[in-house]
C-alpha positions in Angstrom: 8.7 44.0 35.9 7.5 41.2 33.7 3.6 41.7 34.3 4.4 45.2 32.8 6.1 44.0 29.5 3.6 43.6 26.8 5.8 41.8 24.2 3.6 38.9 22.2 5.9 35.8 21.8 4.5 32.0 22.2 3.8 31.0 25.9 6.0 28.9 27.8 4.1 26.1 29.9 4.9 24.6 32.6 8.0 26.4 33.1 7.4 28.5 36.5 7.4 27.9 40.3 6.0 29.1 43.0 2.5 28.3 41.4 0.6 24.9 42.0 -0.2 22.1 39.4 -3.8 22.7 39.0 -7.0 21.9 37.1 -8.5 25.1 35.6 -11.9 23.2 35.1 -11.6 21.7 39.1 -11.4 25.4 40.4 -7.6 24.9 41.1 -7.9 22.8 44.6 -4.7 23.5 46.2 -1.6 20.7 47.5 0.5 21.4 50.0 3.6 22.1 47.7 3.7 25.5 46.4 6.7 24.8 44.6 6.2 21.5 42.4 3.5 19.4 40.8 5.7 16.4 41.5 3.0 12.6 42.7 3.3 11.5 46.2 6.6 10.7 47.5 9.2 8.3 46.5 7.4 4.6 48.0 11.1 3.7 49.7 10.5 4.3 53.7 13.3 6.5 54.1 12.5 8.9 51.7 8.5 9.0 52.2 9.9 9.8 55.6 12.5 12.3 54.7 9.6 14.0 52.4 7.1 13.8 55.1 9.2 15.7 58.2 9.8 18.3 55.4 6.1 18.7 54.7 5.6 19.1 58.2 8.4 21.8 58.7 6.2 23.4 55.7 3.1 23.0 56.9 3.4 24.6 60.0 4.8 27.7 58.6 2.3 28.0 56.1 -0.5 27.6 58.7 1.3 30.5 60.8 1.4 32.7 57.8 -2.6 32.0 56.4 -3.3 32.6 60.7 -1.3 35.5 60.3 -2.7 36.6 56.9 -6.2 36.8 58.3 -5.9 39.0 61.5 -3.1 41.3 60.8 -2.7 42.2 64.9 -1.4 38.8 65.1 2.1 39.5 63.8 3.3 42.0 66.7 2.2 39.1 68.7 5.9 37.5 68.8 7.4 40.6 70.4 5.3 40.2 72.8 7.3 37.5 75.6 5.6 34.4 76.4 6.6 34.3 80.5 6.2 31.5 82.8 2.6 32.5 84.5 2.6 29.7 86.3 5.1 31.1 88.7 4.1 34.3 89.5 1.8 35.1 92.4 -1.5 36.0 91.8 -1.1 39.5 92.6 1.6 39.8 89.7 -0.8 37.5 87.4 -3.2 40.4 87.2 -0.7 42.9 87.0 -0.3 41.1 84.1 -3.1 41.0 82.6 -4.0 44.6 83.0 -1.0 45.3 80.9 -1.8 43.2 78.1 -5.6 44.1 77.7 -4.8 47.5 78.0 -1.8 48.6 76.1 -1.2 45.8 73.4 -3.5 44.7 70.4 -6.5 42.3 71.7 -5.6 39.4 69.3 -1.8 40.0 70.0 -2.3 38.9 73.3 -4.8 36.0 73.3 -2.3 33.3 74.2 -0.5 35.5 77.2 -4.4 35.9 78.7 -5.4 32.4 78.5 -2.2 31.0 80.2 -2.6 34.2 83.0 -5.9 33.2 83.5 -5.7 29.5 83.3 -2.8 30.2 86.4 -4.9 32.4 87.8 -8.1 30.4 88.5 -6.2 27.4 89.6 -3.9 29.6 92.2 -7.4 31.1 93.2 -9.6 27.6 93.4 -6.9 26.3 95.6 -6.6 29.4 98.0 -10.9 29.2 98.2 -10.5 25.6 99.0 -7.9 26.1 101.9 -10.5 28.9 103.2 -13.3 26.9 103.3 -11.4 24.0 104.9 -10.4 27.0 107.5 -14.1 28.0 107.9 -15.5 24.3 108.1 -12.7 23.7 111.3 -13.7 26.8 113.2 -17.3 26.5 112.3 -17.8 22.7 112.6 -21.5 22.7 113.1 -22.6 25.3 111.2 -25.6 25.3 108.7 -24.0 29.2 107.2 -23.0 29.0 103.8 -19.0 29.4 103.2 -18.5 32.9 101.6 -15.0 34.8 101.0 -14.7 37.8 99.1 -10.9 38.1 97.7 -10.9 41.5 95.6 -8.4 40.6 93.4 -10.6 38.3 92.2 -12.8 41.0 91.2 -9.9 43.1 89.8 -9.0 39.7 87.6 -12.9 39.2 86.1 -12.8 43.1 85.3 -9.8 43.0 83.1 -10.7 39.5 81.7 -14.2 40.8 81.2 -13.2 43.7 79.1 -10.3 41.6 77.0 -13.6 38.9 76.3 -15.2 41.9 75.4 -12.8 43.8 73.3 -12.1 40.1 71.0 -15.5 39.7 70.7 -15.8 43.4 68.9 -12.7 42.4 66.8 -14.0 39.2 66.1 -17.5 40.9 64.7 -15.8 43.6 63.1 -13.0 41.3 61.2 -15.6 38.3 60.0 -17.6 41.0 58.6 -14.2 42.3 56.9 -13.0 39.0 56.1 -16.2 38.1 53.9 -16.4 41.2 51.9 -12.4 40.5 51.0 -12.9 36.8 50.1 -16.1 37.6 48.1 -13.9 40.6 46.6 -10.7 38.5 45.9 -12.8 35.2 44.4 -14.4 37.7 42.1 -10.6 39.3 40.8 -9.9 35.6 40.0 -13.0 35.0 37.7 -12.1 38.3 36.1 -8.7 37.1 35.5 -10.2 34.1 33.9 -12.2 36.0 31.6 -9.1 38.1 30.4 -8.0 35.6 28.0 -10.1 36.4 25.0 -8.6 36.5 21.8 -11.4 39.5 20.7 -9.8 42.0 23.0 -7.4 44.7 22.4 -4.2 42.7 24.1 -3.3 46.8 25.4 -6.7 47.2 27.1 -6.4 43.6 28.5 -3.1 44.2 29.6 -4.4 47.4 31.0 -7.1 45.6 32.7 -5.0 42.9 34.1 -2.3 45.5 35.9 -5.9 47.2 37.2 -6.4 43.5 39.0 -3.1 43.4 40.4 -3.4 46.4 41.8 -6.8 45.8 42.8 -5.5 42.2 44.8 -2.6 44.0 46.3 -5.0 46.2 48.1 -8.3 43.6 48.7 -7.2 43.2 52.4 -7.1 39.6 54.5 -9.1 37.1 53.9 -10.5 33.7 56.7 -7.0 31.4 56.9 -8.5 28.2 55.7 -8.9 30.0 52.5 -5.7 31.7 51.7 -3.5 29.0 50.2 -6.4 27.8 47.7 -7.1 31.3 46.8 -4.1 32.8 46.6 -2.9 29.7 44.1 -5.4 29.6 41.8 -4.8 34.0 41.3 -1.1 33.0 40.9 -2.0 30.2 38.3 -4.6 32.2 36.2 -2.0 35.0 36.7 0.7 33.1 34.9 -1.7 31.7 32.7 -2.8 35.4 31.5 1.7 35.6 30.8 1.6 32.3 28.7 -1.6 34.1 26.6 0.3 37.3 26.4 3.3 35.4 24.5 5.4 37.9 26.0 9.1 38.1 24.9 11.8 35.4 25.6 14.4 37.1 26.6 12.7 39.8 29.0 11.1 36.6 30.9 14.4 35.0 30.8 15.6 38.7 32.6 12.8 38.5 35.0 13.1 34.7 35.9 16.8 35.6 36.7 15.9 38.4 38.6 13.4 36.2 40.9 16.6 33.5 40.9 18.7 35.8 42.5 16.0 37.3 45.2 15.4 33.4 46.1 18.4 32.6 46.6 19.2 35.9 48.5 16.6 34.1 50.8 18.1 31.0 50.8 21.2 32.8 51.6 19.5 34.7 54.8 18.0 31.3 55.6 21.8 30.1 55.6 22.3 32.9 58.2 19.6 32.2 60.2 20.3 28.3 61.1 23.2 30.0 62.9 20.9 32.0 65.4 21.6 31.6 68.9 17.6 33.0 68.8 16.0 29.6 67.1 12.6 30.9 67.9 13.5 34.5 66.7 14.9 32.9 63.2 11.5 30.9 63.2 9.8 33.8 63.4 12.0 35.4 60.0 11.4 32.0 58.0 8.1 32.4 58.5 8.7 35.7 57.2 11.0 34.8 54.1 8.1 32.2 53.0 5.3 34.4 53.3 8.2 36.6 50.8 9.1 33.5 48.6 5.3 32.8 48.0 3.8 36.2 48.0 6.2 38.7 46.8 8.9 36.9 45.0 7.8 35.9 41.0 8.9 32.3 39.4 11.8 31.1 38.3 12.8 29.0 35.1 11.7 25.6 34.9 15.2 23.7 35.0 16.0 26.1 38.4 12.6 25.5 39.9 13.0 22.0 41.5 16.9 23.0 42.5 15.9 26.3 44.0 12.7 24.9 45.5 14.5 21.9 47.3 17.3 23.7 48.6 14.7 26.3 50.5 12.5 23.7 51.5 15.4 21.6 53.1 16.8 24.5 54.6 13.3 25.2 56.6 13.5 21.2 57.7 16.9 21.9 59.5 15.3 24.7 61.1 12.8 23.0 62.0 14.9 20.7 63.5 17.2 22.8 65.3 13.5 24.0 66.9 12.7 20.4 67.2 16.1 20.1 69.1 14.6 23.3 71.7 11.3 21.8 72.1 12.8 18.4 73.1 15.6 20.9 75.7 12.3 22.4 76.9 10.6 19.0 77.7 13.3 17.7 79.3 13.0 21.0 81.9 9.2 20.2 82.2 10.6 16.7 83.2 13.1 17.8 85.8 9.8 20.4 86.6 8.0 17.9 87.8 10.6 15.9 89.5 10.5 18.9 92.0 6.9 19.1 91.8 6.7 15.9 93.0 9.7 15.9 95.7 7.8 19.0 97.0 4.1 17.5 97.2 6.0 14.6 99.3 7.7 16.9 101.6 3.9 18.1 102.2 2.4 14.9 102.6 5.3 13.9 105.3 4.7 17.4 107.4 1.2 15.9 107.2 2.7 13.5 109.4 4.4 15.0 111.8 2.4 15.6 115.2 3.5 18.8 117.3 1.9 20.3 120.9 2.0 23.4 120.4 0.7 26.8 118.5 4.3 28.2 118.1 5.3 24.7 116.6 2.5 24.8 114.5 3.4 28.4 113.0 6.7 26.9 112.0 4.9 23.7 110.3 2.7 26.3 108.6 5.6 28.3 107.6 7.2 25.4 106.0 4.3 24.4 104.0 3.6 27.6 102.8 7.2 27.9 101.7 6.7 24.5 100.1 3.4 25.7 98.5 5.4 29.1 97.0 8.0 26.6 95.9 5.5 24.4 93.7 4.0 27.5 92.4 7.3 29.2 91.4 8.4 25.8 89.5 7.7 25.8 85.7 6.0 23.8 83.3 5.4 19.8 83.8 4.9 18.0 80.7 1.0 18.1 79.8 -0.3 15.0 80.2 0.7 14.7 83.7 0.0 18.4 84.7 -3.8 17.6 86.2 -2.8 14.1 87.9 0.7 16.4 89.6 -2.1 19.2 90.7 -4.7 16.7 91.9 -1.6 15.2 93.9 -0.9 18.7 95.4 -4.0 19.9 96.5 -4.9 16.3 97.9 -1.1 17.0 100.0 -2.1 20.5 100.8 -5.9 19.2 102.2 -4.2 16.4 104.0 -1.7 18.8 106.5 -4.6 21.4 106.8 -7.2 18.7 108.0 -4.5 18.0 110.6 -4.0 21.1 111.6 -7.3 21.5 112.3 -7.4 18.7 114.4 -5.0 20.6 116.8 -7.1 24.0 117.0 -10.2 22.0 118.0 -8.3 21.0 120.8 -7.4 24.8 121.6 -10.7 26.2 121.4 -11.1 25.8 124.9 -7.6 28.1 125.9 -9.1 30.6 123.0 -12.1 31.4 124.7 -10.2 31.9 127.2 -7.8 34.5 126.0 -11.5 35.9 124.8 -12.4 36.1 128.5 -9.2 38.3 129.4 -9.5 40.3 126.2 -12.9 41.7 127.3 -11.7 42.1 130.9 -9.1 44.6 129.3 -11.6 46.2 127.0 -13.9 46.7 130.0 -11.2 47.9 131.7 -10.0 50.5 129.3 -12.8 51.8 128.4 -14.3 52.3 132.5 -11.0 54.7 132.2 -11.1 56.2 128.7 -12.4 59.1 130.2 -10.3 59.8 132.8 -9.2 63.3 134.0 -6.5 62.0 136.2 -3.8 61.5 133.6 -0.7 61.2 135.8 -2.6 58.3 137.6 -4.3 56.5 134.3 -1.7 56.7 132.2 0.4 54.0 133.3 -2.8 51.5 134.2 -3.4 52.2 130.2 0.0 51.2 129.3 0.0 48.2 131.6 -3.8 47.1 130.1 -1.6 47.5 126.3 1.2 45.7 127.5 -1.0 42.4 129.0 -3.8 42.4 126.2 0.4 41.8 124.2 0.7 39.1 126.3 -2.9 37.1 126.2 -2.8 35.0 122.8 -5.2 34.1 120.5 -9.1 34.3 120.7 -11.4 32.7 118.2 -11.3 34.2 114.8 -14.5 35.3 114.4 -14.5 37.5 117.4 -10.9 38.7 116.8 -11.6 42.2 114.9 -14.4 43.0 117.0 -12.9 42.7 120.4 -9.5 44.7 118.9 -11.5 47.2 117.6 -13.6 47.9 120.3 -10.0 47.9 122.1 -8.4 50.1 119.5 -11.3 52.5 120.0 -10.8 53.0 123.7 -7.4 53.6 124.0 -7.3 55.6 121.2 -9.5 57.9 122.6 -7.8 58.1 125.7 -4.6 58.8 124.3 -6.3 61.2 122.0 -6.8 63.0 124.8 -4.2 62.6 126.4 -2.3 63.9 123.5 -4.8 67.4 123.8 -3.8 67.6 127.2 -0.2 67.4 126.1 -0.9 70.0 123.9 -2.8 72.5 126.3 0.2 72.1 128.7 2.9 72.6 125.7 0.9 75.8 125.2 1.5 76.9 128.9 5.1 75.6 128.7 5.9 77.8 125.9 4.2 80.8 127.3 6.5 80.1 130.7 9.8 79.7 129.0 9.3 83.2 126.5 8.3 84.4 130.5 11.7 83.0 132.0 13.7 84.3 129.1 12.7 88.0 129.7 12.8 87.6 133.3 16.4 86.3 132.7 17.3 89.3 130.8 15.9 91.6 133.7 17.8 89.8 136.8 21.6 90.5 134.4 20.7 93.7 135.7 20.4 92.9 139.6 23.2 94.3 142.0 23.8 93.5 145.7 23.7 96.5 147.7 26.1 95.1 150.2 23.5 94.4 153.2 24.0 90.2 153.7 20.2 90.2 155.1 18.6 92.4 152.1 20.7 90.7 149.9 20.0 87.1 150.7 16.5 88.0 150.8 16.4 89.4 147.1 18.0 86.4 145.9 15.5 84.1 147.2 12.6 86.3 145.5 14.3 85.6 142.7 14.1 82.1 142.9 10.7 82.4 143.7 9.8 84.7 141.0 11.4 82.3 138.9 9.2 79.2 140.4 6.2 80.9 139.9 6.6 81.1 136.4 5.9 78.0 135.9 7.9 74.7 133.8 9.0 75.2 130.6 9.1 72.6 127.5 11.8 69.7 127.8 13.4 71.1 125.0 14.0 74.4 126.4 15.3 73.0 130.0 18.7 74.7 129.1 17.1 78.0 130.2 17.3 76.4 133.9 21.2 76.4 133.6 21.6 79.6 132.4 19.3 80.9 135.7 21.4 78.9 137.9 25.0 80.5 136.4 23.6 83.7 137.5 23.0 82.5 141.0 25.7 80.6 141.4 27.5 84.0 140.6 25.5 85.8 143.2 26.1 83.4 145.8 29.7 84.4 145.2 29.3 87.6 146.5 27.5 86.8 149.1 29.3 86.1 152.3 27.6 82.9 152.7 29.6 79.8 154.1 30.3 77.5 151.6 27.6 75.2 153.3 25.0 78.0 153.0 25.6 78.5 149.1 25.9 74.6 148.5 22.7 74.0 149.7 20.7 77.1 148.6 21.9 76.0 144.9 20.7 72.3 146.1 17.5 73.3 147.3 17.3 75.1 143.5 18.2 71.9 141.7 16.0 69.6 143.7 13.3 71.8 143.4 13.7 71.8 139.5 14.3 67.9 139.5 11.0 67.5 141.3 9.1 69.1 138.9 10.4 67.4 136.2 8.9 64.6 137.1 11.7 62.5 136.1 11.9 59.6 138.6 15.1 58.2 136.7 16.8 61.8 137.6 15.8 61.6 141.1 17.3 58.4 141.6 20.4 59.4 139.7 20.9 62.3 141.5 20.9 60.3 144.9 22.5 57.5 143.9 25.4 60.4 143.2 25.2 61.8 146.9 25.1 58.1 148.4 28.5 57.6 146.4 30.0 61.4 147.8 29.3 60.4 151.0 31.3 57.1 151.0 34.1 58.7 149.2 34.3 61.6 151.8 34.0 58.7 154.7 36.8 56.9 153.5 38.9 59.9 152.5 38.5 60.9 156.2 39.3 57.2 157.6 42.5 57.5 156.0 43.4 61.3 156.9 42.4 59.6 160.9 45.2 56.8 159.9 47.5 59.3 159.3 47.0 61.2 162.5 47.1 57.9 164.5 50.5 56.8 162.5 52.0 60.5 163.5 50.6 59.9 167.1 52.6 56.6 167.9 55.9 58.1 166.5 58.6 59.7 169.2 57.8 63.0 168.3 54.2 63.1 168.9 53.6 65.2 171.5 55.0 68.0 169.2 52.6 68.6 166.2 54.2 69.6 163.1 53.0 71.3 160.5 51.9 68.2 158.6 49.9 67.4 161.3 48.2 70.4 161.7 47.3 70.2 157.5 46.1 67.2 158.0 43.6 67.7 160.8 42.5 71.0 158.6 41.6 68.7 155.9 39.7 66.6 157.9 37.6 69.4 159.4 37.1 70.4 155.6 35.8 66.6 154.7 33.7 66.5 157.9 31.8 69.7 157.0 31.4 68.8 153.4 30.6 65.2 154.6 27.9 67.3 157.0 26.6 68.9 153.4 26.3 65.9 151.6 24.5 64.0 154.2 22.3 67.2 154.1 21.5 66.6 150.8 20.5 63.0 151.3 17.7 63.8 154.0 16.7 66.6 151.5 16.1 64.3 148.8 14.9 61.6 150.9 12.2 63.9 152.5 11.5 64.7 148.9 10.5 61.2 147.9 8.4 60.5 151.1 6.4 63.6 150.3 5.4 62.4 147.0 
């Protein structure tokens, strides 16, 4: 590199860029053009204009870049993205902002925390406001003070409180860092100054000078409003300390070409970049490629330096442009923004005007506006200077609708304290039976007193949690034990059914001995013996059939009439319906027999027909042997007919004895 060459040739002023035109004796004050030590601008309009929009394109990156420079955390700060806070929910908000403060850098993220929290307190001023409006219309006469705890609130102040905390460390720690590098950097410039001395050894001085370069590259940031002025007058005394050297022509010419080609690599990139679909993302890499151009990148000849200078600096206007050209796309969004804004704030105001009778209407109205209020929260942006008048607007539309709301509840406070009344009648009521031994009985009053405290509607809010708790409690603790009792019995059930299952094994091995009488008699003692056992769980009700199969098979062998056997395995099936307790069964089971009997009566009514029809024919005083089936089957249809009405009474009797 050039600062490393030590070749004595006569100096060259005047014939660098990238260093400002500066007063040695004035301490070097710095101008905004890092490039030129041209006057003001041309006086023709156009061009003073022209010259101004590009110092503005170049101001604003150089005030990034001296930001930047200072607090180093700020340049991960663009990969963090910048969402639209204002339309997420508060919940989300500090979701959020727990996040940020405690996985990112704390002066990364200042600008995402301000906007979270500058959402966050408005969403939460305005949801305070509607619950003291609330508390005010229930509690019209009050002297209480309105208090509402929201938690989130609290979660919000405790990650705000430690990002407040965590800047304020960084901000102590960096001013102290910042001082000592300004102090340490001011004093590498006055021993720059002091290296031109013609008494000096030009090796050691040279030696001493790459000592200060290295010395500055490691010196660390320094406060932003001093970096331009600081870091031009070290460039100026720097190339000053070259011109003293009277290094060699031609290895400046080499390094002048070689910073030529590395700016126009630059402008080159720059070219590039105006092509980004990204224009904030290619911002962001200008600002880079200047902080290069000025920092890193040495000068160039003098008949280059206005060319090379130019072409950069009109190449950051067009960017700057093209960003214009975004910033102007994104007002116009913040204009349609509050175009909807303000459509939705009169959509408020007009359900402020519609008048409804009812509490079901009055759900739907609050439905609306609460659909309307997520609506104006979700929208973006509005443009600035109208963003305090459009939230003034919709908190006045908001307090309008709830005001008349209100004016409707006053009128139902009467029917409340009503439903208040009846509410207490059930929770008097339940818990008078709460400890009740006679489940089969309470059960269904405990139900019933569930099913009408469903049907009673709203009391007054501040008795509402007491009353349903004191509710809650006793039926809970009925049905707690209710659920023991279930258990106890489920224990029994269990024990009954592994009972039934040997016993079932055993009877395999009964055999009639032939006597009907003894016989008979053993079978019933089996049924009995299976009785006394006891139920068995739902679940295991199979074990029934299979007890049945083997009776059904024993009857077989019996010489019982068919009558006999029907009804013995009736009486079993009854007797195992009954303890079910299964009312649906019962009912099932007898509308079954109701539907027998008719089918047997009207099969019989039509064997009769047939009879008659033989009976009025010429040879009906001689029964064939049609005939005579015929009247068989209809002594077959009167006995079963006989059975089935049997079964009827049975099941009849059945339900009058319960």
């Amino acid at each position: 590199m050039l600062e490393e060459m030590n070749d004595n040739l006569s100096p060259k002023n005047n014939e660098t860029d990238g260093n400002l035109a500066t007063d040695v004796q004035a301490d070097n004050q710095a101008t905004p053009n890092p490039e030129t030590n041209d006057a003001a601008p041309s006086a023709e309009n156009d061009e003073a204009a022209e010259s101004l929009k590009k110092q503005k394109a170049l101001s604003e990156i150089e005030a990034s870049n001296a930001e930047e420079h200072e607090d180093e955390t700020l340049k991960g700060r663009h990969e963090i993205p910048m969402r639209d806070y204002e339309t997420l929910s508060m919940e989300v908000l500090v979701e959020e902002l727990q996040k940020l403060v405690t996985n990112e850098k704390v002066m990364s993220i200042r600008d995402h925390v301000e906007e979270i929290k500058k959402a966050f307190l408005s969403k939460y001023n305005h949801f305070i406001e509607e619950k003291r409006e609330e508390f005010l219309a229930d509690n019209p006469n009050t002297t209480e003070e309105f208090e509402y705890h929201l938690p989130l609130k609290n979660k919000f102040d405790q990650f705000y409180t430690l990002y407040r905390d965590n800047k304020n460390v960084h901000f102590k720690n960096l001013q102290n860092s910042l001082k000592a590098n300004l102090e340490n950097r001011l004093a590498i410039v006055e021993e720059l100054k002091e290296l031109i001395n013609p008494n000096e050894n030009i090796k050691d001085t040279f030696k001493h000078f790459n000592e200060l370069r290295e010395r500055w590259k490691n010196a660390g940031p320094i406060p932003k409003d001093k970096y331009n002025h600081v870091w031009n007058n070290y460039h100026f005394h720097v190339e000053n300390f070259y011109d003293y050297l009277h290094l060699d022509r031609e290895a400046r010419d080499l390094d002048f070409k070689h910073n030529l080609e590395q700016k126009q690599k630059i402008i080159s990139r720059v070219e590039e970049l105006l092509q980004e679909v990204d224009v904030n993302k290619a911002f962001r890499e200008l600002q880079d490629l200047h902080r290069i151009w000025k920092e890193e990148v040495g000068p160039v000849s003098k008949e280059y330096r206005d060319e090379i200078w130019n072409q950069f600096s009109d190449l950051t206007k067009k960017m700057h442009d093209k960003r214009e050209v975004l910033f102007e796309k994104m007002r116009g969004t913040e204009q349609e923004n509050l175009e909807k804004k303000n459509a939705i704030i009169a959509q408020i105001e007009e359900l402020a005007t519609i008048k409804v009778n009812a509490h079901s209407q009055w759900l739907v109205q609050i439905e609306k506006v609460e659909a309307l209020r997520e609506a104006f929260f979700s929208t973006g942006k509005v443009p600035a200077d109208v963003n305090e008048a459009t939230w003034a607007a919709f908190k006045t539309a908001v307090r309008n609708f709830n005001a008349f709301k209100n004016a409707f509840y006053k009128d139902i406070k009467k029917e409340q304290n009503e439903n208040l009344n009846k509410k207490n009648a059930l929770v008097a009521k339940a818990t008078e039976l709460k400890d009740s031994e006679d489940f089969a009985a309470t059960t269904p009053i405990m139900k019933q007193i569930q099913e009408d405290w469903k049907k009673i509607g709203h009391v007054p809010r501040k008795y509402s949690d007491k009353v349903w708790a004191e509710f809650k409690d006793a039926c809970n603790h009925y049905f707690d034990r209710l659920k023991e009792q279930k258990n106890e019995h489920l224990a029994e059930e269990m024990e009954a059914f592994d009972k039934k299952k040997a016993y079932l094994e055993s009877i395999k091995e009964f055999q009639l001995i032939g006597d009907h009488k003894t016989d008979l008699d053993a079978i019933k003692q089996h049924i009995e013996n299976w009785k006394s056992i006891g139920k068995v769980p739902f679940t295991r009700r199979h074990i029934e059939g299979k007890f049945n199969k083997i009776l059904d098979a024993l009857f077989d062998k019996l010489s019982l009439s068919k009558k006999d056997s029907d009804m013995m395995r009736f009486a079993n099936k009854l007797e195992n319906l009954s303890e079910s307790h299964d009312n649906r069964k019962l009912e099932n089971e007898k509308i079954f027999i109701i539907r027998k009997i008719e089918e047997v009566q009207n099969e019989i009514f039509q064997l009769e027909n047939n009879i008659q029809f033989f009976a009025n024919t010429k040879n009906s005083k001689k029964e064939n042997s049609i005939v005579t089936e015929v009247r068989k089957n209809i002594a077959i249809h009167k006995e079963s007919l006989d059975t089935w009405k049997e079964k009827l009474k049975q099941l009849r009797n059945l339900g009058q004895e319960e």
